[in-house]
C-alpha positions in Angstrom: -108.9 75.7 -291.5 -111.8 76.3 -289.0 -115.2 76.9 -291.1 -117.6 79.1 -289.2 -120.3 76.5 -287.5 -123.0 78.8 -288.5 -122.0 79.1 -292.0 -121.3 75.6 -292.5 -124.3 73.7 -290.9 -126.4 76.5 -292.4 -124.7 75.0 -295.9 -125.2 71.6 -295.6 -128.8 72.2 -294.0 -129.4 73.5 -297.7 -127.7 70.8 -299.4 -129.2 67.7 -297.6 -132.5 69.4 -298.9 -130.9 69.4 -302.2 -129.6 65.6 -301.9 -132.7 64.2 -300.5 -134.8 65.7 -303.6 -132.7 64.2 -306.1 -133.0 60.9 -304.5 -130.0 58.5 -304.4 -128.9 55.0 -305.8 -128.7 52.5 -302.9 -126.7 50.1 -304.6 -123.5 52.4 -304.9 -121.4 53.1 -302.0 -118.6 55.8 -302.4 -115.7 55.6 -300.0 -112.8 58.1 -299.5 -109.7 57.3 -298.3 -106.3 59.4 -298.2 -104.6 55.8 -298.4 -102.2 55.2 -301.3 -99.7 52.4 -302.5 -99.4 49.7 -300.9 -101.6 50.3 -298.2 -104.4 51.4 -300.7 -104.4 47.8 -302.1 -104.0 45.8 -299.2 -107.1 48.0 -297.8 -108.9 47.4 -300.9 -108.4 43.6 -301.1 -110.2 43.7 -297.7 -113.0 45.5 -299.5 -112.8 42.9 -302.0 -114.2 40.3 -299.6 -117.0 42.9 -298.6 -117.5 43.3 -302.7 -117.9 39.4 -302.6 -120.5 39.4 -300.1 -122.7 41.5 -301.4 -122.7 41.4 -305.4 -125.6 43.6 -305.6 -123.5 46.8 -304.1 -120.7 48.5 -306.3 -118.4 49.5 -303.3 -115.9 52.3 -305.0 -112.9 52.9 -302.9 -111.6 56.0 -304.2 -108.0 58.0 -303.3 -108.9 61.7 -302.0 -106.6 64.3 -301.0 -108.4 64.4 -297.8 -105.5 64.1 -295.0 -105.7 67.7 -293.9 -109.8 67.8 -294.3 -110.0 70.8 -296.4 -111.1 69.0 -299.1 -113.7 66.8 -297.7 -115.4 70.0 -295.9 -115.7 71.4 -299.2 -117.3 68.5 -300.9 -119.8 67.8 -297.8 -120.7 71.6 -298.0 -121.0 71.8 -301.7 -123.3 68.5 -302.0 -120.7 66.2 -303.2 -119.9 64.3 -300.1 -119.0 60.4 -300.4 -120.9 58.0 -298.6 -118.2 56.9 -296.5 -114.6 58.6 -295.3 -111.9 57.6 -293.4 -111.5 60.9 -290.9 -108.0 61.9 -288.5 -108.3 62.9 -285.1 -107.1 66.2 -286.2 -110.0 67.2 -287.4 -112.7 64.7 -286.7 -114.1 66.0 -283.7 -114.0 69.8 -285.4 -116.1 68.7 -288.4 -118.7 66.8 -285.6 -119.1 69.7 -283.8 -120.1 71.5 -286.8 -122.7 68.5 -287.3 -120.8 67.3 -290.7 -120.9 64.0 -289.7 -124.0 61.5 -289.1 -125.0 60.5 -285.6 -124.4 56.5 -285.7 -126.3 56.3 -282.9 -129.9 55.0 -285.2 -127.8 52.4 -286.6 -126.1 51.2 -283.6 -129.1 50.9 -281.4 -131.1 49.2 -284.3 -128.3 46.6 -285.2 -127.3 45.7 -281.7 -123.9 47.1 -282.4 -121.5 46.4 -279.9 -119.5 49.3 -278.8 -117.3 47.6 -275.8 -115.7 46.1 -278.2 -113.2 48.6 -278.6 -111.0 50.8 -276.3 -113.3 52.9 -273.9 -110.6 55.8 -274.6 -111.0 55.9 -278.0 -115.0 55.6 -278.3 -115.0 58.6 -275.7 -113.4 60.2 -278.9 -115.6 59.6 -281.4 -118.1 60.5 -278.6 -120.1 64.2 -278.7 -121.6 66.1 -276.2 -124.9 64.6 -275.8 -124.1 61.3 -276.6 -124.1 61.3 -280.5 -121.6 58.9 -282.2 -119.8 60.9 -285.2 -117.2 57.7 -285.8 -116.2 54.2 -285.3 -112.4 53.7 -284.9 -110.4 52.0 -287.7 -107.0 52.5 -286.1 -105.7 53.6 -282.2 -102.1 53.7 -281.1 -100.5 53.6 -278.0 -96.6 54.1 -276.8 -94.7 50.6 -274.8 -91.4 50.8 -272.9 -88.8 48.9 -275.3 -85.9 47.8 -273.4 -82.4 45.9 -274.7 -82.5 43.0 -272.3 -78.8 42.1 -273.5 -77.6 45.7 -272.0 -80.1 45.7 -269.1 -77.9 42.0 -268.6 -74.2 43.5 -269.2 -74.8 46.5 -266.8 -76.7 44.2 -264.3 -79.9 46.6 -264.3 -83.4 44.7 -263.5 -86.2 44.2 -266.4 -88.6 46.8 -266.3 -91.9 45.6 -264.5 -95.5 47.1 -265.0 -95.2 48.7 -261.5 -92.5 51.0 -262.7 -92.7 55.0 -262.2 -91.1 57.5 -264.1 -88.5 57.4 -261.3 -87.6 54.4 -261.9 -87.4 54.6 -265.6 -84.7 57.4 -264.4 -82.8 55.5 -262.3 -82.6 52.5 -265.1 -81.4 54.5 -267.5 -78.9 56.4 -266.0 -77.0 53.4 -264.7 -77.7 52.3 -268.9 -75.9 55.4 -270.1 -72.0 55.1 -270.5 -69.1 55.2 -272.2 -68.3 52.3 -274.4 -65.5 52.7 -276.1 -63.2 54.8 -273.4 -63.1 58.1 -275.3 -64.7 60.1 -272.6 -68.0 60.6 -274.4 -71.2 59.0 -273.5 -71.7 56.0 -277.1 -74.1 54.2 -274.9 -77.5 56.1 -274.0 -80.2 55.2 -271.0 -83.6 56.2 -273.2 -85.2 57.0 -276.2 -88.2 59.3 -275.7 -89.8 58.5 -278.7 -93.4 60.5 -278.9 -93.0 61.4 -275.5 -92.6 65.3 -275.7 -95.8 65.0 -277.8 -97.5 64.6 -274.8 -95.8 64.5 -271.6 -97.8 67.4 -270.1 -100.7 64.6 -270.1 -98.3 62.6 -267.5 -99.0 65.3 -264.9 -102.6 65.4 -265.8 -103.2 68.1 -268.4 -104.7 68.1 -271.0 -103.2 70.5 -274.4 -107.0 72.4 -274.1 -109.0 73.9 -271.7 -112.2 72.1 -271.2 -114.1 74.5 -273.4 -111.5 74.1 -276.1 -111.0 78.1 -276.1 -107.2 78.3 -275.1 -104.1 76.2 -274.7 -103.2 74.4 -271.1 -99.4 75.0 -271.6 -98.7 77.5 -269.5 -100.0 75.5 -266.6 -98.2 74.8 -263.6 -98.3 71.1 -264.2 -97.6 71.5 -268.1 -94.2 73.8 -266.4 -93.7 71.0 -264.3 -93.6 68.5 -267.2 -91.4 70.0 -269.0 -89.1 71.1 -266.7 -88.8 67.3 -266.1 -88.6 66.7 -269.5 -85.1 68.8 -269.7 -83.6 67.3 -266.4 -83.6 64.0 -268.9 -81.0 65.8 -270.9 -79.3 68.5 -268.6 -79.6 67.0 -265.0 -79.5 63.1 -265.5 -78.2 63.5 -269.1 -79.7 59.9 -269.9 -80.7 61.1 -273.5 -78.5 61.6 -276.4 -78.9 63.5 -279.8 -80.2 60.3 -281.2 -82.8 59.9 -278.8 -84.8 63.0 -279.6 -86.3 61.9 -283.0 -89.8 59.9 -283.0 -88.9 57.7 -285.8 -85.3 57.5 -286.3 -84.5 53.8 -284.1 -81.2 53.6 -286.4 -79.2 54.2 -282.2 -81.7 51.4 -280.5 -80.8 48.6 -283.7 -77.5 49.1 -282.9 -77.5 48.4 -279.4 -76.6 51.6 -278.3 -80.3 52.2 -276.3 -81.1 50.7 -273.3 -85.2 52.2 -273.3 -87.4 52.7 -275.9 -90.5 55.0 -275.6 -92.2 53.9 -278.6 -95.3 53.0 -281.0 -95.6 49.0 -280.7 -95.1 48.7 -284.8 -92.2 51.0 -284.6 -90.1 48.6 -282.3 -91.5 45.4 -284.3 -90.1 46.9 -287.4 -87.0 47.6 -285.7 -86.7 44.4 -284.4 -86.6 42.9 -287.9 -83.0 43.9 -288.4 -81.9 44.4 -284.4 -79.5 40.8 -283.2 -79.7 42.1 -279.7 -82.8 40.7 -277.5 -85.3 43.1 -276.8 -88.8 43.0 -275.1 -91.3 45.0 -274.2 -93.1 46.1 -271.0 -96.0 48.8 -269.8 -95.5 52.5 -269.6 -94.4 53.4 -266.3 -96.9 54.9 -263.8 -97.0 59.2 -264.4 -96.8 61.3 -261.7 -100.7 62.2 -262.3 -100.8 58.1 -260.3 -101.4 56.2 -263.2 -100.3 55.4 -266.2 -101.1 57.6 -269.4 -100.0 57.1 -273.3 -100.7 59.1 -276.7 -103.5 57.8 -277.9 -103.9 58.6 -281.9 -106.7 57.3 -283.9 -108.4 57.4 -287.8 -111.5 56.4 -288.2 -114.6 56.0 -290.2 -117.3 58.5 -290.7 -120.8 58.8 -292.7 -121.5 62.9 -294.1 -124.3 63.7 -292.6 -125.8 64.2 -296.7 -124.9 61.1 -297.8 -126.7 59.3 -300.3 -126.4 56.0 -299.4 -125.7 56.0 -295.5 -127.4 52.4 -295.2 -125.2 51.2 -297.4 -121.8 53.2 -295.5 -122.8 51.6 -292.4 -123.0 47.9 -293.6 -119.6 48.9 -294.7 -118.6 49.8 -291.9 -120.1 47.1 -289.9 -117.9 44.7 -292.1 -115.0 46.0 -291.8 -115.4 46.2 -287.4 -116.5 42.5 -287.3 -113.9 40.5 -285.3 -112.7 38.6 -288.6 -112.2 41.8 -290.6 -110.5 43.3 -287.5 -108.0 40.5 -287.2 -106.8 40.2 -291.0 -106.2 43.8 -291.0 -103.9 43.8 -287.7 -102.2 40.9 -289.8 -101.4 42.7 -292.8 -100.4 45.9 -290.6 -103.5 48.5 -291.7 -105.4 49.0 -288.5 -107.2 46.4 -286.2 -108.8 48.0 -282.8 -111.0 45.4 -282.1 -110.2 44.6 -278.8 -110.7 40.5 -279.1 -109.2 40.7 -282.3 -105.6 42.4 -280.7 -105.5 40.2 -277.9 -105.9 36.5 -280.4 -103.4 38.2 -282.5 -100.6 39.3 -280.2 -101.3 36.0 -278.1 -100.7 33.9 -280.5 -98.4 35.6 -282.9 -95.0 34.3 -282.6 -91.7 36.1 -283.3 -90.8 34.0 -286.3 -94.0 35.1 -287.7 -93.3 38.4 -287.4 -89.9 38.4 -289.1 -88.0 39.6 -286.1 -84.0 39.1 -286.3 -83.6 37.8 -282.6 -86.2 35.4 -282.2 -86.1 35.3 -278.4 -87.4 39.0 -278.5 -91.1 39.8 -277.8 -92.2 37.6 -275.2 -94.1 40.4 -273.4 -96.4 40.5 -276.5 -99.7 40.6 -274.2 -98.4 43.9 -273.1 -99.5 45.0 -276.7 -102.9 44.3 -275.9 -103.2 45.5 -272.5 -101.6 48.9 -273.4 -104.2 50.1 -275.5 -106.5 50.5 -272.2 -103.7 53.4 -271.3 -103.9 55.4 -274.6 -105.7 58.7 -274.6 -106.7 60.9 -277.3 -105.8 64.8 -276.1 -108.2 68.0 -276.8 -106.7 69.1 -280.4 -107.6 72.1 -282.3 -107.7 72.5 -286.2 -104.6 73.3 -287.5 -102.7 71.9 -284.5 -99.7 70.3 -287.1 -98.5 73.4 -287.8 -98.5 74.9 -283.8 -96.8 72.3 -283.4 -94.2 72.5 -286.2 -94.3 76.7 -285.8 -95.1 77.1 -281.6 -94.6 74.4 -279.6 -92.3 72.4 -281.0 -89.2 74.9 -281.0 -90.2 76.2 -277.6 -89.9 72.5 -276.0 -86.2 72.5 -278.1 -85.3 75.9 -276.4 -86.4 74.4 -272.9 -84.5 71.1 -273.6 -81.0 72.9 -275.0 -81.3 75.5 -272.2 -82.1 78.6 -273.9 -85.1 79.7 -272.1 -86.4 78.7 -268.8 -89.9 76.5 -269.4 -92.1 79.1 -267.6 -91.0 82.4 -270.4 -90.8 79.3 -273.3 -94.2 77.8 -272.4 -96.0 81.1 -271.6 -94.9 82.8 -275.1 -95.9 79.6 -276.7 -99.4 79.5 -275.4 -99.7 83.3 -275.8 -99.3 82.5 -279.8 -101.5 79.6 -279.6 -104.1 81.4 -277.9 -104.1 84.2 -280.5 -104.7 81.5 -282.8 -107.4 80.1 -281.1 -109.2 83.4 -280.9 -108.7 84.3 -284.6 -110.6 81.1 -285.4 -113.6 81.5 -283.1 
């Protein structure tokens, strides 16, 4: 869903006219989230202490079908826009460009807001054209090399180090890969990619997008290049099994039967809370591009450029960025991307705190914090999920099993994504 810019600034032109002569209540703040469960109430006891701190505001935290955006561009559009809304990165930047979103800017400058407290990478996100400020981030990711120390150990393989190149990650994990139990098949696999085909065109220094956002980068030579690398991890060095082609499933890495895990830092943590063998972690090795590179993925918080009560949005959102805030909510496991707050966490946070089944694991846990100064959010279009799902996603497996040679796979794929891309303009 990509709204016509015209028609949809043209809208809420028309309806902030609307809002703004019917006046608003400044005590009420309306904030949409599509949180639910568990992570809805742990969220909301956070608010709680917000709720406490200012009496005099009724802060509603209210569950939205808003993942996917459709619905929040319809109530912005239509005048019924919430003060406050948590936003994805798969559609954030869309909605800014169509000036849905408040420039933060006012507030920022007025209240001394300090920016540098969070990643550089991800405020360049949230960060338009001419300097406007559409978001602050609630929640960035980033991907860090696992590793099995006790296999590393039994097939007398050196730790990873931060100085490591994809070359190296290569040669580690094909000396990692064997055959356990003697029945001529590989039990025993060098690496996990994790996330990595998400992305790994961004290792040769690509991005998905053209800088004008009007076509897809993955017919490239570089993106080819990536790719083709990509499937020499299966065919050539055949370091990665079946199991290591899922994201999420780490069922292969409990067990010991990983050596190298490309993955999200809470992924491995809640791994390691049912994994006996020790583990640790380490930095992303340097990409060819000559240095190092990670997905970056990030949420965050936006004020619709009609709401009623932005003053009241941004002290909310002001709370919930302070240091203190920041820290209790990397605690409880719902965000946190205050820098100081991620480095007094992971610095002092010990593995018995964090539940973890070998409590010599994570030692490495300042590699947490230094990783996030390697993420990077890609150029995304609207509706990328389902290229993804419907495009890209089955070309990379027909590159990867050896059906199609990366240069026909890649230049059919971005052929179809283009098309997309020019039905939307």
């Amino acid at each position: 869903m990509r709204p016509s810019r015209n028609v949809s600034v043209l809208l809420l032109v028309a309806v902030c006219c609307l809002s703004l002569s019917a006046g608003s209540l400044a005590e009420n703040v309306t904030f949409w989230t599509w949180e639910a469960g568990q992570r809805y109430n742990l969220i909301n006891e956070e608010l709680d202490l917000f709720r406490q701190a200012h009496p005099d505001v009724d802060l509603q935290y209210i569950n939205r079908d808003i993942r996917w955006g459709e619905a929040l561009f319809v109530a912005i559009v239509s005048g019924a826009a919430p003060d406050l809304t948590i936003t994805h990165q798969d559609w954030h930047r869309d909605f800014a460009m169509q000036g849905l979103f408040l420039d933060l800017r006012p507030f920022i400058e007025r209240d001394g807001f300090d920016l540098s407290v969070f990643p550089a990478s991800v405020m360049e996100y949230y960060t338009g054209p001419f300097g406007e400020i559409t978001g602050i981030p609630w929640d960035f990711t980033t991907i860090l090399l696992g590793y099995n120390k006790d296999l590393f150990n039994e097939r007398g393989v050196s730790f990873p180090t931060a100085d490591w190149d994809l070359d190296d990650m290569v040669e580690a994990a094909r000396r990692l890969t064997f055959d356990r139990d003697g029945d001529g098949e590989n039990d025993v696999w060098g690496l996990h990619i994790g996330p990595l085909r998400q992305y790994v065109w961004r290792l040769w220094g690509v991005n998905f997008l053209t800088d004008d956002m009007q076509r897809t980068n993955l017919d490239d030579p570089r993106s080819i290049q990536a790719f083709e690398w990509l499937a020499s991890l299966f065919r050539e060095h055949n370091v990665v099994g079946a199991q290591g082609l899922a994201t999420s499933s780490l069922t292969p890495w409990i067990n010991g039967q990983i050596g190298i895990n490309l993955s999200f830092p809470h992924y491995l943590i809640s791994a390691g809370r049912t994994m006996t063998p020790e583990w640790d972690i380490e930095l992303i090795p340097t990409a060819p591009v000559g240095y190092k590179i990670a997905r970056g993925a990030t949420g965050g918080w936006a004020i619709p450029a009609n709401a009623d009560n932005p003053e009241g949005a941004w002290e909310v959102i002001k709370f919930l960025a302070s240091h203190e805030s920041q820290l209790r909510m990397i605690e409880k496991g719902i965000g946190g991307v205050h820098l100081g707050a991620i480095q007094e966490y992971w610095t002092q946070m010990s593995p018995a705190e964090l539940g973890l089944a070998n409590r010599n694991s994570l030692r490495n846990r300042a590699a947490i914090a230094q990783a996030y100064q390697y993420a990077s959010i890609d150029l995304y279009p609207t509706g990328y999920q389902q290229m993804w799902d419907t495009i890209i996603n089955p070309a990379i497996e027909s590159i990867i099993l050896g059906h199609a040679a990366a240069p026909v796979a890649l230049s059919r794929a971005a052929e179809r994504v283009n098309a997309i891309l020019r039905q939307a303009d």
